[in-house]
C-alpha positions in Angstrom: 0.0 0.0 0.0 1.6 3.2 -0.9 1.0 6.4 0.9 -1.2 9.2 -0.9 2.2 9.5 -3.0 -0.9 9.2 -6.0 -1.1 12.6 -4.5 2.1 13.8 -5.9 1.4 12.2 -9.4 -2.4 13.1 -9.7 -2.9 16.9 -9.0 -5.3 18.8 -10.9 -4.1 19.1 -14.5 -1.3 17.1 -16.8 1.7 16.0 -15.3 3.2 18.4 -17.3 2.5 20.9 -14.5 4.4 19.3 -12.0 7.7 20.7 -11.9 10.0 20.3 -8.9 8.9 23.6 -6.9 12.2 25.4 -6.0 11.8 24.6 -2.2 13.6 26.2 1.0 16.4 23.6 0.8 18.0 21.9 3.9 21.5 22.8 4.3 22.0 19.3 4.9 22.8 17.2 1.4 19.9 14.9 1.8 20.4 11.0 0.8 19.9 10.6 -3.0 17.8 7.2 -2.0 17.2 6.9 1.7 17.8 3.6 3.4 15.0 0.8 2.8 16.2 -2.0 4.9 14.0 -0.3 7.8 14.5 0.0 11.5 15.9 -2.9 13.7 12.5 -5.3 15.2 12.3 -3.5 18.1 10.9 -0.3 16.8 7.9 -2.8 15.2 7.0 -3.5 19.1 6.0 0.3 19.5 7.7 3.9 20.4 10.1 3.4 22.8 10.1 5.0 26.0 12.2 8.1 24.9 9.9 8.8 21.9 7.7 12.0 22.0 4.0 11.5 21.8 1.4 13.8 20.3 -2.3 14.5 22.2 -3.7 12.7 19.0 -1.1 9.5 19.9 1.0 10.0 17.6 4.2 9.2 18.8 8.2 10.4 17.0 11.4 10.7 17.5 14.2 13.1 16.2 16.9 10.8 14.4 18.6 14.2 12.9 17.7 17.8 14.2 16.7 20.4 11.0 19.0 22.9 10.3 16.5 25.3 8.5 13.7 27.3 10.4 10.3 26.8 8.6 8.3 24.2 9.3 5.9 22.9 7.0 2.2 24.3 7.7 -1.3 22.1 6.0 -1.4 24.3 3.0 2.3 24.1 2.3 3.7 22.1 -0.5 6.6 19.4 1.1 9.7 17.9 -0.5 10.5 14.3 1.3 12.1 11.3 1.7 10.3 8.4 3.3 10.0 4.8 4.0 7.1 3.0 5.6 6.3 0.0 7.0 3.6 -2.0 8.7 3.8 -3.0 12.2 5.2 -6.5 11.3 8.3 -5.5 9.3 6.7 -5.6 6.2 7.4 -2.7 3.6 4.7 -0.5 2.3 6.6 2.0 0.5 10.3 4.0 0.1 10.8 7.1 -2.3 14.0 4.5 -2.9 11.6 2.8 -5.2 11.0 6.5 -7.4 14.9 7.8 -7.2 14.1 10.9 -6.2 11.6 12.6 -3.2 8.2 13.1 -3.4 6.5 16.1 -3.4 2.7 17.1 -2.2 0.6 19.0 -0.1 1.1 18.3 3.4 -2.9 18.3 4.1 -3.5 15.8 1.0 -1.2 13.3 2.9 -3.0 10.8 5.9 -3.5 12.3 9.2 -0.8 10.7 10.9 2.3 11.9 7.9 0.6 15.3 8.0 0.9 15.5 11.9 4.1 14.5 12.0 5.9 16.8 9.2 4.4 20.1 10.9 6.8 19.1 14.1 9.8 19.1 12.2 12.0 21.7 10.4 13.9 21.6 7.2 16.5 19.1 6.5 15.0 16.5 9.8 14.6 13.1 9.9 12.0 11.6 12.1 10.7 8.5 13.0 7.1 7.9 13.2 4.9 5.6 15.2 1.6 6.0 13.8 -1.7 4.5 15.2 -3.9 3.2 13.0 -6.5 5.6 13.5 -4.3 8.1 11.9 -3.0 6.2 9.2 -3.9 5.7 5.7 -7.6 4.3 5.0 -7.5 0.7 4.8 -4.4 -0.2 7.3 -4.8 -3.1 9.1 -3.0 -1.5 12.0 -0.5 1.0 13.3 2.4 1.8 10.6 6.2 3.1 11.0 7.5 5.6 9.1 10.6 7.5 8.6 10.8 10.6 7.1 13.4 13.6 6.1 11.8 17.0 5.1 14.0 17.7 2.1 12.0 21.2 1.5 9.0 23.4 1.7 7.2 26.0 -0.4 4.5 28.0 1.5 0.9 27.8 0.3 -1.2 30.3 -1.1 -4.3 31.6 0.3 -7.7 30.7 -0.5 -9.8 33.5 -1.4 -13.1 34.5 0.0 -15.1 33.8 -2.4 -13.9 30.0 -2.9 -17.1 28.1 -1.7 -19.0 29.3 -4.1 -19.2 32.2 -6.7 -20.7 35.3 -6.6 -23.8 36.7 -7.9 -21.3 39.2 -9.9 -19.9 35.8 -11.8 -20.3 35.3 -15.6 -21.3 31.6 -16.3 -21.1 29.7 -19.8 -24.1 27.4 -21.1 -22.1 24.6 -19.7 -21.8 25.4 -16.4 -18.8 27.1 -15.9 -18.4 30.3 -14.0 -15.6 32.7 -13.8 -14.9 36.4 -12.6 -12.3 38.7 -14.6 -9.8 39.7 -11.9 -7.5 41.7 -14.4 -8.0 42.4 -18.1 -6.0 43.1 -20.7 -6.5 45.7 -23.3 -5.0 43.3 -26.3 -3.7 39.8 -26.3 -3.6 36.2 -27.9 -6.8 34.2 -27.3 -5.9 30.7 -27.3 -7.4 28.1 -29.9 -8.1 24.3 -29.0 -5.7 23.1 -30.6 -3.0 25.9 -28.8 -0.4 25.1 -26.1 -0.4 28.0 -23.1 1.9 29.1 -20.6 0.2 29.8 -17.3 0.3 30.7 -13.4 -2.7 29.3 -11.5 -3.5 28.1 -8.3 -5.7 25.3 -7.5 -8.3 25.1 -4.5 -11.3 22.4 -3.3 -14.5 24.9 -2.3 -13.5 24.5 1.7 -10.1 26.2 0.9 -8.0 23.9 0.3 -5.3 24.7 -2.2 -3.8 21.3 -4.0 -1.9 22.5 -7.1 -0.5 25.8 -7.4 2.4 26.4 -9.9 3.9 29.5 -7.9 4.6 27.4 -5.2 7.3 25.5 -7.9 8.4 29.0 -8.9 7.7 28.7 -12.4 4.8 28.8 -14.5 3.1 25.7 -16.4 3.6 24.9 -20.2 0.4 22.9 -21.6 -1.7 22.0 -24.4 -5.4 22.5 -24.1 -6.1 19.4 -25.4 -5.0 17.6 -22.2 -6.7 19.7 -19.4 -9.6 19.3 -18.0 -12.7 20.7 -19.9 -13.5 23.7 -17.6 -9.4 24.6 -18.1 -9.9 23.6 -22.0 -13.4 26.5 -21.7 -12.2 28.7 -19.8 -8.5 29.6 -20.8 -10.3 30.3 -24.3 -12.1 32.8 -22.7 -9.4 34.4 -22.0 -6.1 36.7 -23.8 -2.9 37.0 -22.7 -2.0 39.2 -19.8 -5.4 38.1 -18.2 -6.4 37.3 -14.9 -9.3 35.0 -14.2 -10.6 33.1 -11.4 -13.1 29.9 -12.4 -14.9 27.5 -10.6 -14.9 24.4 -12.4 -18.2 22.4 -11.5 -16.9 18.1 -11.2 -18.6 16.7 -14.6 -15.8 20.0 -16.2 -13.4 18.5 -13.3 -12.5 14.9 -12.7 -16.4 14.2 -13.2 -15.8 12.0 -9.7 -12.9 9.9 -11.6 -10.5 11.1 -9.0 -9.6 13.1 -6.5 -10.0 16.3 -5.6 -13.6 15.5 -6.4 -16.7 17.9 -6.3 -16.1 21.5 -7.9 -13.0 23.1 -8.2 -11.6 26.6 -8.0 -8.9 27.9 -10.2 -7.1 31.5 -10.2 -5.2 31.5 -14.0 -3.1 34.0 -15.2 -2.7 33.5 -19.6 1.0 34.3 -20.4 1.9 33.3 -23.4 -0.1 31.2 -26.0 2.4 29.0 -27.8 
């Protein structure tokens, strides 16, 4: 069973938009595959007495102190290296298996992961003991992970208005509504067939932000033909050096395919059509 790593790989648009954000980096070099062969059979008997434990019974220990100062809030974007187990030895998954970290939103991760990465700073490694109440859905019992936070990108903001849009919002025959938060005098207006260049943000209508290309510092290259359909509407809409904010309704989203499910909010800024 692998943690919600489908997380990293399954965001809101093509995998084209997920670039490696340029994170707050550790100081410390962190291991280019962390070790797999997991910790010795006493740490599958439970924390030890020395480990720290959370109100929530979560329970950790420091293996390596961070040498940055941010720690990682629910709406910020993580870099990490992990390995997990389950409580008989028996490997779930390592970021040994990808190569390289993985990279998400801490609040998309299980309770327990999520927890324990807002104790920690940049460049730690922990050790947690996770319960199985706060572990992923469908463990058969308490897990063991260890993880070092290799980065973090702070989120943005939802806006007010993301629950629902406002009675000033334009809305297309096919459901999809949108406000103009900047417009341009004269621009490119993408075609179907067109590639973009874009900033945007990403957030579920209780303000949760899950995608966000200026978190990675750079802004996405995509063709239209392999967004969504409320992206492949809406960005033709719009012109170059526009602003726009949309919500997406689900059957213009993932149409309940996957998650984030339900409707979606977007803020897209059009730079370039390619």
């Amino acid at each position: 069973m692998m943690l919600r790593v489908r997380w990293l790989l399954a965001l809101s648009v093509p995998a084209a938009l997920l670039a490696c954000p340029k994170a707050e980096q550790s100081g410390t070099k962190p291991s280019e595959v962390p070790a797999s062969a997991g910790p010795s059979p006493e740490a599958f008997k439970g924390p030890p007495a020395d480990a720290s434990r959370t109100p929530s019974k979560l329970a950790f220990k420091i293996l390596r102190p961070g040498d940055g100062e941010t720690k990682p809030g629910p709406r910020d974007e993580v870099e990490i290296h992990y390995s997990g187990w389950n409580a008989d030895g028996s490997a779930i998954f390592s970021t040994s298996q990808m190569g390289r970290p993985a990279k998400g939103t801490v609040q998309q991760l299980f309770p327990g992961l999520s927890e324990g990465l807002q104790l920690i700073s940049t460049g730690a490694r922990v050790r947690l003991w996770i319960p199985q109440a706060l572990a992923e859905e469908g463990s058969e019992g308490p897990v063991v992970y260890d993880v070092e936070l290799v980065g973090v990108v702070r989120g943005v903001g939802a806006p007010a208005d993301v629950s629902a849009p406002p009675t000033a919002a334009l809305k297309t025959g096919s459901g999809l509504a949108y406000v103009v938060l900047s417009k341009a005098e004269a621009g490119a207006r993408p075609g179907a067939a067109d590639k973009v260049t874009v900033h945007y943000t990403g957030w579920t209508t209780d303000g949760q932000m899950f995608d966000s290309s200026r978190t990675k510092g750079e802004p996405a290259t995509l063709p239209l033909s392999a967004v969504i359909p409320g992206w492949k509407e809406g960005l033709q809409l719009m012109q170059v050096g526009e602003h726009y904010r949309f919500w997406v309704p689900e059957p213009l989203a993932y149409q309940g395919r996957r998650k984030p499910h339900g409707m979606l909010v977007f803020d897209v800024e059009l730079i370039a059509v390619n």
